[in-house]
mmCIF entry with sequence, helices, sheets and N, C-alpha, C, O atoms, coordinates in Angstrom:
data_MODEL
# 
_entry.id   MODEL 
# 
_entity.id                         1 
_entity.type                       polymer 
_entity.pdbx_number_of_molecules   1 
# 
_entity_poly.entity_id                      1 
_entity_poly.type                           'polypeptide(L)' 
_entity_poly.nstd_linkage                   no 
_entity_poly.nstd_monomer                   no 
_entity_poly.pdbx_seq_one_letter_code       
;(UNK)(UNK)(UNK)(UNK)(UNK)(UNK)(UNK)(UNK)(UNK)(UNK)(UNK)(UNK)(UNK)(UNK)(UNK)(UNK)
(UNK)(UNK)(UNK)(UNK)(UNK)(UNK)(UNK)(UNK)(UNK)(UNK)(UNK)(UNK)(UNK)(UNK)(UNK)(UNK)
(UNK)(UNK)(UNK)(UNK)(UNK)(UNK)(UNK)(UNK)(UNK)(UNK)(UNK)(UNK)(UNK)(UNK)(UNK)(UNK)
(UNK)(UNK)
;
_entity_poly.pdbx_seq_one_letter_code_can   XXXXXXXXXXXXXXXXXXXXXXXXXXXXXXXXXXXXXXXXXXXXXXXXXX 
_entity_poly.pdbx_strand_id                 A 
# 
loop_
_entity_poly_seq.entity_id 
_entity_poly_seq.num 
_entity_poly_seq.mon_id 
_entity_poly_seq.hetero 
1 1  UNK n 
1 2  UNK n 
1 3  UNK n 
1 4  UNK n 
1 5  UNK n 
1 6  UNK n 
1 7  UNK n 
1 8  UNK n 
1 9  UNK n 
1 10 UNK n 
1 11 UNK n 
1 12 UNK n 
1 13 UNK n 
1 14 UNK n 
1 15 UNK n 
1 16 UNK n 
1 17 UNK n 
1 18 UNK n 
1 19 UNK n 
1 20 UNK n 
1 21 UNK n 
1 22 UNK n 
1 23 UNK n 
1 24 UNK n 
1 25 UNK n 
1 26 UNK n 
1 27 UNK n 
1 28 UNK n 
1 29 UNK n 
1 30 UNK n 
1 31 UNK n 
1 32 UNK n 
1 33 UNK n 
1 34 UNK n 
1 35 UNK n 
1 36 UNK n 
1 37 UNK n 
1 38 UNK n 
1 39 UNK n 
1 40 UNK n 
1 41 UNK n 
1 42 UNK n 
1 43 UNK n 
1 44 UNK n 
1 45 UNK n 
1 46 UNK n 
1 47 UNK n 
1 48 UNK n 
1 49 UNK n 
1 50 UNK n 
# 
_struct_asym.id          A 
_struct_asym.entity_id   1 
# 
loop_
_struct_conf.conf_type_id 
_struct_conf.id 
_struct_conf.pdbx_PDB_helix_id 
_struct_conf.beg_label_comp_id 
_struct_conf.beg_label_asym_id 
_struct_conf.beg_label_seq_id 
_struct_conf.pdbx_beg_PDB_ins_code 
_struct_conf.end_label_comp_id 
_struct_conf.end_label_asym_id 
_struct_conf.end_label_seq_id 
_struct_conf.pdbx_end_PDB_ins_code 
_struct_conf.beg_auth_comp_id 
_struct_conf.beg_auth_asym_id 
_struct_conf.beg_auth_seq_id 
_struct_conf.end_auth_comp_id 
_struct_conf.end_auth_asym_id 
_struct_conf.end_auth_seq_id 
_struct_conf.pdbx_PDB_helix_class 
_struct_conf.details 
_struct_conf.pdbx_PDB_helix_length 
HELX_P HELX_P1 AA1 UNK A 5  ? UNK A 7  ? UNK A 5  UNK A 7  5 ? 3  
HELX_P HELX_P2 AA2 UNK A 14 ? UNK A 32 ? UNK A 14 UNK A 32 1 ? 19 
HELX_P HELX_P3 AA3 UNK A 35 ? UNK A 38 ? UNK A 35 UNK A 38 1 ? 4  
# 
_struct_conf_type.id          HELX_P 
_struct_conf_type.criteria    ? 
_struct_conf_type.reference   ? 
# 
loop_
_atom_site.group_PDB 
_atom_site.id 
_atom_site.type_symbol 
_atom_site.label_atom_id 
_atom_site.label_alt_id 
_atom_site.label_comp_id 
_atom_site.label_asym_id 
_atom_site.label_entity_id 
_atom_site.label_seq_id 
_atom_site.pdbx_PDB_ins_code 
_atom_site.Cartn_x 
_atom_site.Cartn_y 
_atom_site.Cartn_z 
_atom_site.occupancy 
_atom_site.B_iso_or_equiv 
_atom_site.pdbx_formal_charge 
_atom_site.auth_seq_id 
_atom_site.auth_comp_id 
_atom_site.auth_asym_id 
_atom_site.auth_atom_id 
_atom_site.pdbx_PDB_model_num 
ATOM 1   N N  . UNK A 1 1  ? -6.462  3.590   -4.816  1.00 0.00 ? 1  UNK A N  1 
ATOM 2   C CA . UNK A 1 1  ? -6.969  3.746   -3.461  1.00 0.00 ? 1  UNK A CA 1 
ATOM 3   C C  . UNK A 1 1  ? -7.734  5.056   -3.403  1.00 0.00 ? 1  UNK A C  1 
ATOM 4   O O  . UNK A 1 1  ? -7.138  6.114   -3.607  1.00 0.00 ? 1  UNK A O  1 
ATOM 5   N N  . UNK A 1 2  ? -9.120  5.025   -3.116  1.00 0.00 ? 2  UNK A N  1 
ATOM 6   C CA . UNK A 1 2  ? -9.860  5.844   -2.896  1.00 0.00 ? 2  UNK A CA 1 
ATOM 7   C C  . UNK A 1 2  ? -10.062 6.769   -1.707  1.00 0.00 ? 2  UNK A C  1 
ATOM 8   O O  . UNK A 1 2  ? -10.550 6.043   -0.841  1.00 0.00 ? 2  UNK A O  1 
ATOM 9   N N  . UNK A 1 3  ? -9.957  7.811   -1.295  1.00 0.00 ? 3  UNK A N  1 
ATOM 10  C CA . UNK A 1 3  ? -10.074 9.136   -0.152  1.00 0.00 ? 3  UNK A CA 1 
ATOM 11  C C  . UNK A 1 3  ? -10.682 10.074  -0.285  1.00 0.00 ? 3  UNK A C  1 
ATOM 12  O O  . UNK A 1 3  ? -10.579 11.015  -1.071  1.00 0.00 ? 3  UNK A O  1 
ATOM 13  N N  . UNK A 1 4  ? -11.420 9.829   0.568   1.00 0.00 ? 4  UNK A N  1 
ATOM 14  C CA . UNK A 1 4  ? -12.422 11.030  1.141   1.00 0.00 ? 4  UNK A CA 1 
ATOM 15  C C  . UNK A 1 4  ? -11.327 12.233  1.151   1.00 0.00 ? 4  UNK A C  1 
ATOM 16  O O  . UNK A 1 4  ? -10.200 11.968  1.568   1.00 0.00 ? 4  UNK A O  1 
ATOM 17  N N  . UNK A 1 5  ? -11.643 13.609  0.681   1.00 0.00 ? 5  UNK A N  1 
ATOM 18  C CA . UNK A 1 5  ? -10.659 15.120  1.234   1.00 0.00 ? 5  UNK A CA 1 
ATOM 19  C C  . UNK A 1 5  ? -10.577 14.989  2.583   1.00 0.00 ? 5  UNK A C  1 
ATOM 20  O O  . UNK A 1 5  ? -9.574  15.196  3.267   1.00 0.00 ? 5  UNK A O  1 
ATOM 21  N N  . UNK A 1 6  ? -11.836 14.581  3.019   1.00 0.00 ? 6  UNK A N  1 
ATOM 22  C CA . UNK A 1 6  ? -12.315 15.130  4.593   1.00 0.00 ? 6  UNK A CA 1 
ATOM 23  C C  . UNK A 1 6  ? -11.699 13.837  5.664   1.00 0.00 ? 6  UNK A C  1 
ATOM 24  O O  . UNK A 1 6  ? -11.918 13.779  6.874   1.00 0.00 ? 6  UNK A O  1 
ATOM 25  N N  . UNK A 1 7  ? -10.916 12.892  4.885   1.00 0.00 ? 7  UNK A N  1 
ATOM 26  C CA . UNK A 1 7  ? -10.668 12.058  5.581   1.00 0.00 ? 7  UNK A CA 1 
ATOM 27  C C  . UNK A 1 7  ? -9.110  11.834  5.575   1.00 0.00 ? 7  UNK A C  1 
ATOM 28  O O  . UNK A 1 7  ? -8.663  10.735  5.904   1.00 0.00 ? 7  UNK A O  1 
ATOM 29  N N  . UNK A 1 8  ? -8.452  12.649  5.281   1.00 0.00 ? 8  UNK A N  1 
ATOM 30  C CA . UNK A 1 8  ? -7.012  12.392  4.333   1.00 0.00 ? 8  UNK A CA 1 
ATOM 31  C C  . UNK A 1 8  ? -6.426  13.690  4.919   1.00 0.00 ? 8  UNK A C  1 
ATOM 32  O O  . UNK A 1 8  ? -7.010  14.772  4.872   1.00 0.00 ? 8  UNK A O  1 
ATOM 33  N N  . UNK A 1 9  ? -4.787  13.408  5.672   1.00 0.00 ? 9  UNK A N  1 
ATOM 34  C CA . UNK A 1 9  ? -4.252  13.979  6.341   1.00 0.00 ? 9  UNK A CA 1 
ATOM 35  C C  . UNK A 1 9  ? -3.842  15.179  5.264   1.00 0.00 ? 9  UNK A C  1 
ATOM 36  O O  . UNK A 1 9  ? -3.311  14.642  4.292   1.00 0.00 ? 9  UNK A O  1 
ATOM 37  N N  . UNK A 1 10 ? -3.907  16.570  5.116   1.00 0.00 ? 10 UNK A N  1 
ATOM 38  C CA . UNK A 1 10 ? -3.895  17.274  4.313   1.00 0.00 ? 10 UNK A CA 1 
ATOM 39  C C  . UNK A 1 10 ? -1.807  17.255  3.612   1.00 0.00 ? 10 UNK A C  1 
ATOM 40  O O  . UNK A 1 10 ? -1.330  17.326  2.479   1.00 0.00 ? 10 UNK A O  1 
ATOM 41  N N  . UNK A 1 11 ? -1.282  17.147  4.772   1.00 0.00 ? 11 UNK A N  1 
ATOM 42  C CA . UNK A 1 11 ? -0.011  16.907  4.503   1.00 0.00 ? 11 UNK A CA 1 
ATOM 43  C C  . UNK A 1 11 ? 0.307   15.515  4.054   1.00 0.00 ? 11 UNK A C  1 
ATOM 44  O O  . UNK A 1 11 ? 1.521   15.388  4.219   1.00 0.00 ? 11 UNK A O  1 
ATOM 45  N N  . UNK A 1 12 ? -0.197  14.402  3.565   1.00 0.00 ? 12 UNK A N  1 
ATOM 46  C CA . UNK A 1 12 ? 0.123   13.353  3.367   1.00 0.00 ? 12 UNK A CA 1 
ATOM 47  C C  . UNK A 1 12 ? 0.203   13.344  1.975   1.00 0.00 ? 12 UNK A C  1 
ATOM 48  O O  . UNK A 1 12 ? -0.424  14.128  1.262   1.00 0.00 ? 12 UNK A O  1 
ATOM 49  N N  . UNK A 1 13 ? 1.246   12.145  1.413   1.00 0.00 ? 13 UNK A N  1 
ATOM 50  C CA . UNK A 1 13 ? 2.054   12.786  0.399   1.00 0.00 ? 13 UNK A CA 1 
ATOM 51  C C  . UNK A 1 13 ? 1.141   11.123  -0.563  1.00 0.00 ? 13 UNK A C  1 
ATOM 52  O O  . UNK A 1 13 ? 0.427   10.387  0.118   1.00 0.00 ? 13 UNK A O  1 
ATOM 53  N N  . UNK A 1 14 ? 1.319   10.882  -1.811  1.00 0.00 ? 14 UNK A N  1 
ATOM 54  C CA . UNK A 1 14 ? 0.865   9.564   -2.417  1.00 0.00 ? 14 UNK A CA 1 
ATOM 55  C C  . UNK A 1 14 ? 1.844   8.714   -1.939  1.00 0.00 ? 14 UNK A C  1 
ATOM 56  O O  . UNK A 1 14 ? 1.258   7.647   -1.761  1.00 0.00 ? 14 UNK A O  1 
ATOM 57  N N  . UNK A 1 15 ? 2.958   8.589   -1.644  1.00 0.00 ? 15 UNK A N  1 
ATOM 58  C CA . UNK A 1 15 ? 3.495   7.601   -1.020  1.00 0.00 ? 15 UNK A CA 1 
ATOM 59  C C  . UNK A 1 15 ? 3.479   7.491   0.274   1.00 0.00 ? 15 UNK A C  1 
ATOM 60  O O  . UNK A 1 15 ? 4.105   6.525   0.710   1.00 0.00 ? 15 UNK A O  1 
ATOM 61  N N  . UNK A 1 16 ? 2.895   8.263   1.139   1.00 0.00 ? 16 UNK A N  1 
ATOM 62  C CA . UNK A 1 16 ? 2.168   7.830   2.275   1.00 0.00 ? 16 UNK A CA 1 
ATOM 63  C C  . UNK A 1 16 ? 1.031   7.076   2.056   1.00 0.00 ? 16 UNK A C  1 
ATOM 64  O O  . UNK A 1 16 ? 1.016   5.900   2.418   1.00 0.00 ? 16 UNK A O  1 
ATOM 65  N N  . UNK A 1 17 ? 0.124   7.558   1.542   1.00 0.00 ? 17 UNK A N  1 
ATOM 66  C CA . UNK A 1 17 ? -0.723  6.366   0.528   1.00 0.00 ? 17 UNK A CA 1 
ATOM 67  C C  . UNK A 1 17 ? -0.528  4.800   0.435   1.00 0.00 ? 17 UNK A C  1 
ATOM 68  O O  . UNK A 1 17 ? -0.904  3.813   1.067   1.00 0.00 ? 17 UNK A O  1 
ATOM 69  N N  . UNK A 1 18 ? 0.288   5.086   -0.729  1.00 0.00 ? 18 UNK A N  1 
ATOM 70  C CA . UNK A 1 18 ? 1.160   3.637   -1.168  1.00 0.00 ? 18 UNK A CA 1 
ATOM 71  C C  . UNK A 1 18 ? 1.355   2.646   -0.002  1.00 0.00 ? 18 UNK A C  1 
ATOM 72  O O  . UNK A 1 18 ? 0.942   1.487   0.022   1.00 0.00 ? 18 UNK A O  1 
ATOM 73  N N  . UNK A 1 19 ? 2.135   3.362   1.076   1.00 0.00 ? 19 UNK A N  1 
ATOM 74  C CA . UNK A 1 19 ? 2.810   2.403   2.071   1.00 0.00 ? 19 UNK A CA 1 
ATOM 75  C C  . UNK A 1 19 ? 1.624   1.856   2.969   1.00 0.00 ? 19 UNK A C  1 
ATOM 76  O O  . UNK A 1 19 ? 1.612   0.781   3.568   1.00 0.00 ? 19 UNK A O  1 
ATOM 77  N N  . UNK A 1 20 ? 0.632   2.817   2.938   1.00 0.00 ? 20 UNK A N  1 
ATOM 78  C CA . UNK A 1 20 ? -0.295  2.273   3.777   1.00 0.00 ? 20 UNK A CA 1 
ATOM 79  C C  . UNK A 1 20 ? -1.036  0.963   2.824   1.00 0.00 ? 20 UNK A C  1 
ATOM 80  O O  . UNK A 1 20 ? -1.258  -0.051  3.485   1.00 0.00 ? 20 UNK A O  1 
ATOM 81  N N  . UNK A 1 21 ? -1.326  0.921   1.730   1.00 0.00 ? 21 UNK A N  1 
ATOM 82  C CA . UNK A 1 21 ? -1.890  0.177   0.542   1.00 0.00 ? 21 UNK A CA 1 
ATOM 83  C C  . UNK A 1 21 ? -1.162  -0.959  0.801   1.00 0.00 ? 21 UNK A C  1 
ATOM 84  O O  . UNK A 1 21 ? -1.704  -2.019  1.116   1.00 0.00 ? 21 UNK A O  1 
ATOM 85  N N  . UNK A 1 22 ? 0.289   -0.788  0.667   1.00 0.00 ? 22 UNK A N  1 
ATOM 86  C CA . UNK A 1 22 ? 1.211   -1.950  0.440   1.00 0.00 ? 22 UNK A CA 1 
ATOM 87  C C  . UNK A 1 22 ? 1.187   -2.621  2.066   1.00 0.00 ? 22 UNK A C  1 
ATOM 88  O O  . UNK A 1 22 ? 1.218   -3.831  2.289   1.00 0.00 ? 22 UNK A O  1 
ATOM 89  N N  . UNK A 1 23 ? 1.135   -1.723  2.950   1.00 0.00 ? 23 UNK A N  1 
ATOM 90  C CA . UNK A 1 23 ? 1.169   -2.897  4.205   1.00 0.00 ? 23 UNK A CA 1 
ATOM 91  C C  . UNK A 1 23 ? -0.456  -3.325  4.486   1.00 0.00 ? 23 UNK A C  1 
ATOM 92  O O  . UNK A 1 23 ? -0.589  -4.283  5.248   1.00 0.00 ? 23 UNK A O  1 
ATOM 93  N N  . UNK A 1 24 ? -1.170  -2.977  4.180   1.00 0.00 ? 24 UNK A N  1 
ATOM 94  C CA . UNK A 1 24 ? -2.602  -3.624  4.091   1.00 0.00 ? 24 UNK A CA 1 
ATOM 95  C C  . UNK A 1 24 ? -2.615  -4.389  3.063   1.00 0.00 ? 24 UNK A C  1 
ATOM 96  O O  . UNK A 1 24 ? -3.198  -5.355  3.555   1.00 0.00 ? 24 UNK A O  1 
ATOM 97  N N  . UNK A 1 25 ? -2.403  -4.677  1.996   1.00 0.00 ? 25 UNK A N  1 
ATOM 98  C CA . UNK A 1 25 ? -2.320  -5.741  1.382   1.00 0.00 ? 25 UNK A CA 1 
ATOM 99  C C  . UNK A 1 25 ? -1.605  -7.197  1.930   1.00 0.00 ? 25 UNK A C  1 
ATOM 100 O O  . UNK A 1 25 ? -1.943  -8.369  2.102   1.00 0.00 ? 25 UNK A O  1 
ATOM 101 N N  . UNK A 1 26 ? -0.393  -6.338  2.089   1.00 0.00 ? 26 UNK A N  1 
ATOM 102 C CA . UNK A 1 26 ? 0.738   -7.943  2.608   1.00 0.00 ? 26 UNK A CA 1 
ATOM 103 C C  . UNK A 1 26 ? 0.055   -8.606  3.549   1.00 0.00 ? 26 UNK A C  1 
ATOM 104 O O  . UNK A 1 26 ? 0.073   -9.827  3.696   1.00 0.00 ? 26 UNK A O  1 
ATOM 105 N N  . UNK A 1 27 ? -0.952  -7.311  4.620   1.00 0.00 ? 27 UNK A N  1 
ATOM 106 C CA . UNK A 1 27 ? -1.621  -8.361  5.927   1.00 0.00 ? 27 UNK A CA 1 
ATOM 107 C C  . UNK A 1 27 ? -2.590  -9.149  5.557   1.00 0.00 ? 27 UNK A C  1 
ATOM 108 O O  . UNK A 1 27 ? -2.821  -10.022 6.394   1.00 0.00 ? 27 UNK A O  1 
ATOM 109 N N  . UNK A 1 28 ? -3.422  -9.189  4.379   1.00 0.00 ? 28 UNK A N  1 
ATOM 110 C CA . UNK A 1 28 ? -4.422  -9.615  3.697   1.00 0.00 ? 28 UNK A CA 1 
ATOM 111 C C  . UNK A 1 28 ? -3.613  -10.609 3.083   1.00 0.00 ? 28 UNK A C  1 
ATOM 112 O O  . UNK A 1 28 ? -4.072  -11.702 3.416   1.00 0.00 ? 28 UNK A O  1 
ATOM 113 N N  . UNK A 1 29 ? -2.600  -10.746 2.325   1.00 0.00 ? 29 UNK A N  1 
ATOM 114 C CA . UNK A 1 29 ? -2.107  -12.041 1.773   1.00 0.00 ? 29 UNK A CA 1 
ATOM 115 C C  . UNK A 1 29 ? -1.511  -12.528 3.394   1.00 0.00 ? 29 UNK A C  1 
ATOM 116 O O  . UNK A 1 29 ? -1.568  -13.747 3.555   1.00 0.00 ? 29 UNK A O  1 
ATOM 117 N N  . UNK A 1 30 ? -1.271  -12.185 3.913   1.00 0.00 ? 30 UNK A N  1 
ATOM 118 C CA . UNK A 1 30 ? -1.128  -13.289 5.025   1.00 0.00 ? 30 UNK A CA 1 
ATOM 119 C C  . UNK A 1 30 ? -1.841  -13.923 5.470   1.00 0.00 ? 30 UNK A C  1 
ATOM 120 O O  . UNK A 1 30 ? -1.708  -15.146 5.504   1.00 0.00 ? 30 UNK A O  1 
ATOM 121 N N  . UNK A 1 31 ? -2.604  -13.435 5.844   1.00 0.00 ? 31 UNK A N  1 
ATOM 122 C CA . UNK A 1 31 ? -4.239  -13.989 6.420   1.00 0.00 ? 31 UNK A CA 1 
ATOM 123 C C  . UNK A 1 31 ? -4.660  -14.702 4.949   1.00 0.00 ? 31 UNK A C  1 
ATOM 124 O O  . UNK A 1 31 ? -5.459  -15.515 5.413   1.00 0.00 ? 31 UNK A O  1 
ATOM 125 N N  . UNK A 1 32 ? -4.671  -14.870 4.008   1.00 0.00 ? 32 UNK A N  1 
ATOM 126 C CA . UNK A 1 32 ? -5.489  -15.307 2.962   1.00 0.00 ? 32 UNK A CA 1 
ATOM 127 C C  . UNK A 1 32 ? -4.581  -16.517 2.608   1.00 0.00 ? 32 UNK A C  1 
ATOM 128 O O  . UNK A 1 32 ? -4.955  -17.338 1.771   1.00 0.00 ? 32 UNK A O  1 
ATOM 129 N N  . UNK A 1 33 ? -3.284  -16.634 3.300   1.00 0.00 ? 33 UNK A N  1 
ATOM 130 C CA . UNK A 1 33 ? -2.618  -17.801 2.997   1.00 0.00 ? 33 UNK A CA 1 
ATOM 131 C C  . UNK A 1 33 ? -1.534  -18.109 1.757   1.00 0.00 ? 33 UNK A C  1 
ATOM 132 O O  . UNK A 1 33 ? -0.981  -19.168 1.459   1.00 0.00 ? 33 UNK A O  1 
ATOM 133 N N  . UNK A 1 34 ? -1.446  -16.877 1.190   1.00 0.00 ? 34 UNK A N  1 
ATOM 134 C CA . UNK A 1 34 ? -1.432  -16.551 -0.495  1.00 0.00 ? 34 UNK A CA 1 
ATOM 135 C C  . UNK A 1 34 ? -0.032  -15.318 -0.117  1.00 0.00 ? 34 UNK A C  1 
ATOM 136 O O  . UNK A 1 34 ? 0.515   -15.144 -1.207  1.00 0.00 ? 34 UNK A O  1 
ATOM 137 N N  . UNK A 1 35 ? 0.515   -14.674 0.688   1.00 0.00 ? 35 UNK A N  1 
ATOM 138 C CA . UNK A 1 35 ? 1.885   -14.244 0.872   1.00 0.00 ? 35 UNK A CA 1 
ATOM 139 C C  . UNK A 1 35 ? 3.205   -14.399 -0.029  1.00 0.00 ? 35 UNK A C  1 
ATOM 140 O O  . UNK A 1 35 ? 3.712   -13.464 -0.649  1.00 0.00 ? 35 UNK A O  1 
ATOM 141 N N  . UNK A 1 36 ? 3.681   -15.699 -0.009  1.00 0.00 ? 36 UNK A N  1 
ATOM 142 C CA . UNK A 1 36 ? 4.547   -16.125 -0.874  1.00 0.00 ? 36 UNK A CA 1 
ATOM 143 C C  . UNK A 1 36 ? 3.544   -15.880 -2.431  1.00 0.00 ? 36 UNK A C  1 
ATOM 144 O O  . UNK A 1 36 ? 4.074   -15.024 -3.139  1.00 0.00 ? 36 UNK A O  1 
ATOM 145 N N  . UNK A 1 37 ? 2.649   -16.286 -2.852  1.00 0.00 ? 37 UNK A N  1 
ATOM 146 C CA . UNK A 1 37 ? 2.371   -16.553 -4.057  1.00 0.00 ? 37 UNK A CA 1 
ATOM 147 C C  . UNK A 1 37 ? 2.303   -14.389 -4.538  1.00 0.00 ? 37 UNK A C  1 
ATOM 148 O O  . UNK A 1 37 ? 2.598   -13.780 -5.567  1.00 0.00 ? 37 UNK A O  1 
ATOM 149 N N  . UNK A 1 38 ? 1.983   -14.112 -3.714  1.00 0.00 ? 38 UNK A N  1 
ATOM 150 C CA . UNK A 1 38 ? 1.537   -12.543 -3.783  1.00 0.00 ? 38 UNK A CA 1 
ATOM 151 C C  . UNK A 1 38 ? 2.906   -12.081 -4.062  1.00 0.00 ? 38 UNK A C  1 
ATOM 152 O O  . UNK A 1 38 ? 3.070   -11.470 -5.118  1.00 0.00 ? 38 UNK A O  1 
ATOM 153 N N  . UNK A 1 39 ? 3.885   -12.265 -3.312  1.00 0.00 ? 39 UNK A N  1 
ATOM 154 C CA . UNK A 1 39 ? 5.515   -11.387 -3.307  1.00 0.00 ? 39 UNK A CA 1 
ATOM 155 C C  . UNK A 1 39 ? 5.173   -9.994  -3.913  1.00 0.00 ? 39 UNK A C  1 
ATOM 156 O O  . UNK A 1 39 ? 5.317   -9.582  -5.064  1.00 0.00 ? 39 UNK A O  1 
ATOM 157 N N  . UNK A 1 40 ? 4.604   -9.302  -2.635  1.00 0.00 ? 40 UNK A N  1 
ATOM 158 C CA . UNK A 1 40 ? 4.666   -8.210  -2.501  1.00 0.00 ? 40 UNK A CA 1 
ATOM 159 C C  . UNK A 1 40 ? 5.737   -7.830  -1.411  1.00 0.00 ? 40 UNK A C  1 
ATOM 160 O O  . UNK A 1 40 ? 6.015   -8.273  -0.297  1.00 0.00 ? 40 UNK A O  1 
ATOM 161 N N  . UNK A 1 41 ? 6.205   -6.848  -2.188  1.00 0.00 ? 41 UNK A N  1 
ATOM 162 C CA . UNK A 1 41 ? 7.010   -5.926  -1.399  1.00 0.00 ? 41 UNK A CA 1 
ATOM 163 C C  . UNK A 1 41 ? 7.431   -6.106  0.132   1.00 0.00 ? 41 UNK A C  1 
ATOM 164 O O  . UNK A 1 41 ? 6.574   -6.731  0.757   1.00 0.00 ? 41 UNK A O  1 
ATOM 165 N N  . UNK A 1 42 ? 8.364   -5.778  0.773   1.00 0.00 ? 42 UNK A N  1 
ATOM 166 C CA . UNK A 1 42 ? 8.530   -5.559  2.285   1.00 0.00 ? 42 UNK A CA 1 
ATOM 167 C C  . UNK A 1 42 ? 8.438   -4.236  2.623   1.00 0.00 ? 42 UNK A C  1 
ATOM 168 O O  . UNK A 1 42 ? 7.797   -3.751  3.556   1.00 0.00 ? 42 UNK A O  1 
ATOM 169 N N  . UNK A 1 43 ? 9.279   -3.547  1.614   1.00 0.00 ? 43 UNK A N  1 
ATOM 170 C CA . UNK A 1 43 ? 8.638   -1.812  1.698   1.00 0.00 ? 43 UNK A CA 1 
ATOM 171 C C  . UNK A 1 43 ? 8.892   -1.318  0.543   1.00 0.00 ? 43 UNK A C  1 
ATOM 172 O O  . UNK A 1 43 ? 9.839   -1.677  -0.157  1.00 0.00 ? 43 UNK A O  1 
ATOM 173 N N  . UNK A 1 44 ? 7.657   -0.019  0.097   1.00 0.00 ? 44 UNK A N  1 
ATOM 174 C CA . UNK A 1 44 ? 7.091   0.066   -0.883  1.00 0.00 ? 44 UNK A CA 1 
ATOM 175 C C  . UNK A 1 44 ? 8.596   0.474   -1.883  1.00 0.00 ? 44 UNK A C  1 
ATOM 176 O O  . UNK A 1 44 ? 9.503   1.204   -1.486  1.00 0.00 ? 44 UNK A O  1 
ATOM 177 N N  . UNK A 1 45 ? 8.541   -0.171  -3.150  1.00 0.00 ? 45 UNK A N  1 
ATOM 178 C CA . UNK A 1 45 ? 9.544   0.193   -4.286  1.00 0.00 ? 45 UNK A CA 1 
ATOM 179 C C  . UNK A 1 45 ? 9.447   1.756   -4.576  1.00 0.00 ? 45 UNK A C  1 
ATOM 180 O O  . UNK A 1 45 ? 8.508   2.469   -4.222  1.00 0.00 ? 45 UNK A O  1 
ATOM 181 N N  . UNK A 1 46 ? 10.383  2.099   -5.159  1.00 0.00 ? 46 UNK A N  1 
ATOM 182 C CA . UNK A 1 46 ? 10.574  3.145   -5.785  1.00 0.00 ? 46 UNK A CA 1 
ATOM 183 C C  . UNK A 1 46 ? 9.491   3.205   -7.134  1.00 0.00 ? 46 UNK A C  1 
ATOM 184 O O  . UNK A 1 46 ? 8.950   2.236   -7.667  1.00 0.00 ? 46 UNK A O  1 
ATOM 185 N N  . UNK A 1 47 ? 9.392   4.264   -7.405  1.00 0.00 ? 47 UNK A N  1 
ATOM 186 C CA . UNK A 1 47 ? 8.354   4.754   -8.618  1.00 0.00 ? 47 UNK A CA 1 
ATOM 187 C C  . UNK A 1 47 ? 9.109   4.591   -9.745  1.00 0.00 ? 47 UNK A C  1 
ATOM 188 O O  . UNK A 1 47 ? 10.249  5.040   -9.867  1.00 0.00 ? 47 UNK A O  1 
ATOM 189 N N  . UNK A 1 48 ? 8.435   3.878   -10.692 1.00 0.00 ? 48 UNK A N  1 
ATOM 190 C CA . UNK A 1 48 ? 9.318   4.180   -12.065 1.00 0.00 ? 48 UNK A CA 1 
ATOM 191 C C  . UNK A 1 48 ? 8.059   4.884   -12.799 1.00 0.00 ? 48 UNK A C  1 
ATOM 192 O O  . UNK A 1 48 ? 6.860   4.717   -12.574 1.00 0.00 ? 48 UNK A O  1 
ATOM 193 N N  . UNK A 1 49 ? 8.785   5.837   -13.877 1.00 0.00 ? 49 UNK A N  1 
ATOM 194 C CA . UNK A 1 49 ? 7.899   6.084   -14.511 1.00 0.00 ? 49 UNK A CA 1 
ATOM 195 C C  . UNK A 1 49 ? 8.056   5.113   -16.336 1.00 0.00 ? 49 UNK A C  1 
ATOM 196 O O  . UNK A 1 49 ? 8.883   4.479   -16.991 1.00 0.00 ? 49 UNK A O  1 
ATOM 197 N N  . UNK A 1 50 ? 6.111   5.778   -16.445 1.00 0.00 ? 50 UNK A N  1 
ATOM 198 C CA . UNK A 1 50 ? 5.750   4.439   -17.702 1.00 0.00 ? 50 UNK A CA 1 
ATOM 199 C C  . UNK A 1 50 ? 5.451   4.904   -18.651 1.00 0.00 ? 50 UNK A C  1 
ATOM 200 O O  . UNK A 1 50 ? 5.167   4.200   -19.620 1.00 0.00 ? 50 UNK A O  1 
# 
């Protein structure tokens, strides 16, 4: 997910980010009909590292 500096709450953390990503997505698989097939998240997972 791409941000402008000038547009991005200076205190906002990457998982403020994330959650916003992850609930704009889920509304997009809803609307796209594709929800179940998507099984994304209800709220955003924990980070693993890779």
């Amino acid at each position: 997910m791409y941000s402008a500096k000038n547009q991005v709450d200076p205190a906002s953390t990457a998982e403020d980010r994330m959650t916003v990503l992850n609930d704009v997505s889920r509304a997009l698989a809803q609307e796209a009909g594709c929800a179940s097939e998507a099984k994304l998240p209800a709220k955003l997972p924990a980070p693993t590292s890779g």
